[in-house]
N, C-alpha and C positions, 0 to 999 in steps of 0.2 A: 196090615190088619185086613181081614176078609169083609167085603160087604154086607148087608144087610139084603138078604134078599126077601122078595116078596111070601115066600113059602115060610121061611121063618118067621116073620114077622107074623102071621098068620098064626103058627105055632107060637109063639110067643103070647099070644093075644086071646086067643084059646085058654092057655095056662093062669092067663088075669084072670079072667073072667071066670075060670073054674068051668064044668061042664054043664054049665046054663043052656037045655036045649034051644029056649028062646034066643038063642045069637046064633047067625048062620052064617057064615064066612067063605061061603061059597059062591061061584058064581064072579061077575065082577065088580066087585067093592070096593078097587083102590080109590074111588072118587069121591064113594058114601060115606057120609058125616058120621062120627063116630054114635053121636045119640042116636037115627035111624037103625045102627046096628047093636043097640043096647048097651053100651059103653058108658057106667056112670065116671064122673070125676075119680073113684077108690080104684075102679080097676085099672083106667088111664094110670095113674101113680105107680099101681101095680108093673102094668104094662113099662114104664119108664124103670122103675127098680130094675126088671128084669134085663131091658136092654144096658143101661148101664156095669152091670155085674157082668154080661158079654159079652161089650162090645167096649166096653171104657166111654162110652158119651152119656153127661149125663142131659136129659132131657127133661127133668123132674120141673126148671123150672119157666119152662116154654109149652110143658105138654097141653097146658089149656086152649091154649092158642094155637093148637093144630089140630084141627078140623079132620081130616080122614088120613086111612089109609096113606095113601098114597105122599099126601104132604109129609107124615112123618118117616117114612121110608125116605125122604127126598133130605130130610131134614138129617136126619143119620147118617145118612153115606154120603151128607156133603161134609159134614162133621168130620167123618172118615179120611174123607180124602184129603182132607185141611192140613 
């Protein structure tokens, strides 16, 4: 199964959130906490559906407890690789 890259996930996270110009996802984010980049709890869940229907992980119910970017990119493609 293909990983989880940072661009997708990106796209992925975009499509939760809908096109909310107040979330900007450019730049470097993978470290910023998901509230900083306007991420409520529905879109995080959002965000989880979507990689799970993807990628086969489901994340729905750890997504609270991962903090940015980055951690859940980490948390998926170690998923993956498992």
């Amino acid at each position: 199964m293909a990983t989880l890259t940072f661009d997708r996930l990106k796209e992925i996270l975009r499509t939760s959130a809908g096109e909310d110009e107040g979330i900007n996802l450019d730049g470097d984010i993978i470290g910023t906490p998901f509230g900083m980049l306007g991420y409520d709890s529905l879109a995080l869940l959002e965000t989880a559906a979507l990689i799970k229907r993807e990628y086969g992980i489901d994340v729905t119910d750890d997504i609270a407890e991962i903090e940015t970017p980055g951690a859940l990119l980490g948390y998926v493609n170690d998923k993956i690789a498992a």
